[in-house]
C-alpha positions in Angstrom: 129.1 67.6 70.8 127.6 64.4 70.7 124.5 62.4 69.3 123.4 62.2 72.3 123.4 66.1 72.8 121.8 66.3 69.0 118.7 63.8 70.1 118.2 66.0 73.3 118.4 69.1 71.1 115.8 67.7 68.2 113.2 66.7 71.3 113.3 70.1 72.5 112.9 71.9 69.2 109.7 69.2 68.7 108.9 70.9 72.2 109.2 74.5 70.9 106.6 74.0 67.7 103.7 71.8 69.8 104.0 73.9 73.5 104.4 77.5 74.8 103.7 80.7 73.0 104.8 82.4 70.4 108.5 83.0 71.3 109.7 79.2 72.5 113.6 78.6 72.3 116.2 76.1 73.2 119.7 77.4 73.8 122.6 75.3 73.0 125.9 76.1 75.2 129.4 75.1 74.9 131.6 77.3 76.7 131.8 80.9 74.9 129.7 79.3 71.8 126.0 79.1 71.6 123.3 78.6 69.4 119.6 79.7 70.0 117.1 78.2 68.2 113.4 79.7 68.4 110.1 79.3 67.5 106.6 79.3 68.1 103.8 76.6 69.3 102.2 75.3 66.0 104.9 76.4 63.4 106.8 74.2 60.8 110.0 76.0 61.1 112.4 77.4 63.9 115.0 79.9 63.6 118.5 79.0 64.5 121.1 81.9 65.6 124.1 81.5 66.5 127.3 83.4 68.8 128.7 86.2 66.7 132.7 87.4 67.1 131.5 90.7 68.9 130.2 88.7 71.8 133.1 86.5 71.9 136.4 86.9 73.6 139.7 87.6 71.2 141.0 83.7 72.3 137.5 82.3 71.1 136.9 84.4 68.7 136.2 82.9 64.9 138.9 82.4 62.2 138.0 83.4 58.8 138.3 80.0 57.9 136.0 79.0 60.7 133.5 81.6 59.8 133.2 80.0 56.3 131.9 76.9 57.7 128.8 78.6 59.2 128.7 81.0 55.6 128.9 77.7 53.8 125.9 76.5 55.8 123.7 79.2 54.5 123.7 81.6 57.6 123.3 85.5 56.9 123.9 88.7 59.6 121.2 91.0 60.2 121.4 94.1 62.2 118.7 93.2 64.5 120.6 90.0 65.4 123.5 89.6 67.4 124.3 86.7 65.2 124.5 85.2 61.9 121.1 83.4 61.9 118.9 80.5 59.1 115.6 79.5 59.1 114.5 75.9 58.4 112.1 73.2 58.0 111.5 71.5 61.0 108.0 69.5 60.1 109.2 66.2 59.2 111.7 63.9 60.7 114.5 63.9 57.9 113.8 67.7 58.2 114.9 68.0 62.0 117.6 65.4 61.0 119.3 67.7 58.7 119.1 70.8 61.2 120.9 68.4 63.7 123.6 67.5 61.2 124.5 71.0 60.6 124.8 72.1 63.9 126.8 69.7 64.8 129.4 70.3 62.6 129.4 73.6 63.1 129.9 72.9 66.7 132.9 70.8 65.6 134.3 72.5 62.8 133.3 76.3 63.3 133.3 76.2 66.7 136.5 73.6 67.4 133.4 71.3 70.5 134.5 68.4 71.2 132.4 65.2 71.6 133.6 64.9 75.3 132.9 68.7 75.5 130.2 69.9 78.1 127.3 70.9 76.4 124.2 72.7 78.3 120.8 72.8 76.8 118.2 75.7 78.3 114.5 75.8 77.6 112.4 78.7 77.4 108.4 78.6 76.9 106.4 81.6 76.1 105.1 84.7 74.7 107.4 87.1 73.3 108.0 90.2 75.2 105.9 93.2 74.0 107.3 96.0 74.8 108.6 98.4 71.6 108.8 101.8 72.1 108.7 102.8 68.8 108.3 106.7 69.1 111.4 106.9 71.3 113.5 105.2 68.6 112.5 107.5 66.2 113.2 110.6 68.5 117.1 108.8 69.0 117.1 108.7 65.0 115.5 112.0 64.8 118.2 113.6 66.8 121.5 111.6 65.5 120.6 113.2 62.1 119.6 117.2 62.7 120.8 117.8 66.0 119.1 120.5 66.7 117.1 121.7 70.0 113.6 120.9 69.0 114.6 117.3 68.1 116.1 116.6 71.3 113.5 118.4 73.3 111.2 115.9 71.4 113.6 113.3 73.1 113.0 114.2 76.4 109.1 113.9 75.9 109.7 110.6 74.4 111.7 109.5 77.1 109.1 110.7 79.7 106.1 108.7 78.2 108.5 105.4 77.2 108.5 102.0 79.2 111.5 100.3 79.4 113.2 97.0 80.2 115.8 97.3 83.0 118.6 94.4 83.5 118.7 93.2 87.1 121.8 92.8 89.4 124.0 89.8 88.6 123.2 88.0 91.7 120.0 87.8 90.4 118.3 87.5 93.8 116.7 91.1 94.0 115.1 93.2 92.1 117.8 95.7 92.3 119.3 97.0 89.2 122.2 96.3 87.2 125.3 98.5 87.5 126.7 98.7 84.0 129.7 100.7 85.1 130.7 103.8 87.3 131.5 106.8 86.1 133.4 109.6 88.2 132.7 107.0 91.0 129.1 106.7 90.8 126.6 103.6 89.0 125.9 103.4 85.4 122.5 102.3 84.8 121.1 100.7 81.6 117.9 100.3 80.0 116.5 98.6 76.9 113.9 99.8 74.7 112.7 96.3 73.6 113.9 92.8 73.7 115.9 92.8 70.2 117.7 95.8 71.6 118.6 93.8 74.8 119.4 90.7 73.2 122.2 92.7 71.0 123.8 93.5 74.4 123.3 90.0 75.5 122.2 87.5 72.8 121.0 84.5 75.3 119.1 87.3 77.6 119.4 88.6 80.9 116.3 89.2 83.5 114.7 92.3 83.8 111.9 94.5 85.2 109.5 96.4 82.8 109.3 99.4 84.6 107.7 102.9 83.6 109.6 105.9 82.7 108.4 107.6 86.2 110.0 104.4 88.3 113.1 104.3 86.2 114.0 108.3 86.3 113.0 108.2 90.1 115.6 105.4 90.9 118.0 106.6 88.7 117.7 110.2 90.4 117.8 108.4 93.9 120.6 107.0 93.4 122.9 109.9 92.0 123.9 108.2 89.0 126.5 109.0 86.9 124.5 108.3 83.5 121.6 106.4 82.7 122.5 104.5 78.9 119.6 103.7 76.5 120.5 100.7 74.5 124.1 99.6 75.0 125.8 97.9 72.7 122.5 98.6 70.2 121.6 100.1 66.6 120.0 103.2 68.0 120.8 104.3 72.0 122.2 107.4 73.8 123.5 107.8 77.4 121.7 110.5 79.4 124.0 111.9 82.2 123.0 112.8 85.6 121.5 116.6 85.1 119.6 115.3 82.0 118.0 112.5 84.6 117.8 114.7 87.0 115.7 117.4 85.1 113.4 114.8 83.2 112.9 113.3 87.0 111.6 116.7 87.9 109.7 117.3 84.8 107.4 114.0 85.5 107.1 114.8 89.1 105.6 118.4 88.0 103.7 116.7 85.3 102.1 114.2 87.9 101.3 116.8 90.5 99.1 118.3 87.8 97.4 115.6 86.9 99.0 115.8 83.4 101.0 113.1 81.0 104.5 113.8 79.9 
C-alpha cells in the first residue's frame, strides 16, 4: 500500500460521513486481506473492520506475531463481527490522518502489502438493510437449549412467518439462487436471517433477494433440495433437510388456502 492508496481511502471515508444513508462503507482490498470501514452520512466517526483468520486461507492466514500488530493498534473481536474491528475520530484532518497511518501499517506489517501491491477500493452508499428476524433467532436459541417438541414446533411457526435474505448465484447475472453445496447429489440452499448474519459468512457481502418465507419454501421444495441451511457459518443457524421443507411448504400452502397466517 501506498500514499497514494491512503489519500484515495481518507476522500472516500470524507465521502461516507457527508453522503448516503446510514450504512456508507469503503472496502479496502489487497488480495485475501481487507479492511471495511463504515459509517453513516453526518457522523464524526467510522468504524474500521478488518479480515479475520477464519475467512482467510491457511497460506494467508495471520501469525501470532502479525496478529499483535492489529491488537497493538487497539482492535477488539466481537461475535457479531467477522473481524477484529475500532472505532475512531474521523472529524478533523489530523484525525483522518492518524486512521490512515494505522492502516497502513497494518497493511504492511500485519498484513505483509507491499507498496507496489494492487490495492482495490469499493464504495457503497446507503441505508442499512432492515431485515431482523428476531423471533426466529430466539426459537433457534430456544431449541439448542431444551430440545424438546414444543420448542421446535415453535420453530417451524417461526420459520413460516420469517423473511429472509437469500445469496444469489455466483454469476451474478440472475436472480437464481446460490448453491451452497449438494448433498446426496441434490443443491444446498442457504439463507440469512439478517445482514450481520450474512456478513459472518461473507464479511465484504454478497447480493441477495429478500424474499418471504412462502417464496423461499416454494423454491426450495421445487427444486428437491437436499437441505435448506439457516445461517451458515453464523452464531445461531440450523439446516432444515428436505422433508422438514417439504412439510413447512405444505403447511403455508394449507395456511394460504384458508386465508390464514402461519
Amino acid at each position: 500500500m501506498n500514499d497514494a492508496h491512503i489519500t484515495r481511502l481518507l476522500d472516500h471515508i470524507d465521502t461516507l460521513t457527508r453522503a448516503g444513508g446510514d450504512y456508507n462503507r469503503v472496502t479496502m482490498i489487497a488480495g485475501e486481506y481487507h479492511a471495511i470501514v463504515s459509517s453513516a452520512r453526518g457522523r464524526d466517526s467510522v468504524t474500521v473492520e478488518l479480515v479475520g483468520n477464519r475467512d482467510l486461507s491457511r497460506a494467508a492466514r495471520l501469525t501470532e506475531g502479525r496478529a499483535a500488530v492489529i491488537d497493538g493498534h487497539g482492535f477488539r473481536r466481537a461475535t457479531r463481527r467477522p473481524g477484529p474491528s475500532k472505532t475512531y475520530k474521523v472529524a478533523t484532518e489530523d484525525e483522518r490522518a492518524a486512521l490512515g497511518r494505522e492502516l497502513a501499517d497494518i497493511f504492511a506489517r500485519a498484513f505483509g502489502v507491499d507498496a507496489g501491491d494492487a490495492v482495490e477500493l469499493a464504495v457503497s452508499l446507503g441505508d442499512a438493510e432492515r431485515t431482523r428476524n428476531a423471533e426466529l433467532i430466539r426459537a433457534m436459541r430456544r431449541v439448542a437449549q431444551r430440545r424438546d417438541n414444543d420448542s421446535r414446533m415453535q420453530l417451524y411457526r417461526e420459520l413460516a412467518r420469517a423473511t429472509y435474505l437469500l445469496p444469489l448465484a455466483e454469476s451474478r447475472d440472475s436472480d437464481e439462487p446460490l448453491v451452497f453445496e449438494t448433498l446426496r447429489d441434490r443443491p444446498v440452499f442457504g439463507v440469512f436471517t439478517d445482514w450481520p448474519a450474512l456478513r459472518l459468512w461473507r464479511p465484504r457481502g454478497w447480493p441477495y433477494l429478500i424474499k418471504s418465507a412462502d417464496e423461499v419454501f416454494a423454491l426450495a421444495d421445487a427444486q428437491r433440495v437436499g437441505s435448506l441451511l439457516i445461517n451458515p457459518r453464523g452464531n445461531v443457524g440450523g439446516e432444515l433437510y428436505m422433508h422438514e421443507v417439504e412439510m413447512i411448504h405444505r403447511a403455508l400452502l394449507k395456511l394460504r388456502a384458508r386465508g390464514s397466517e402461519p
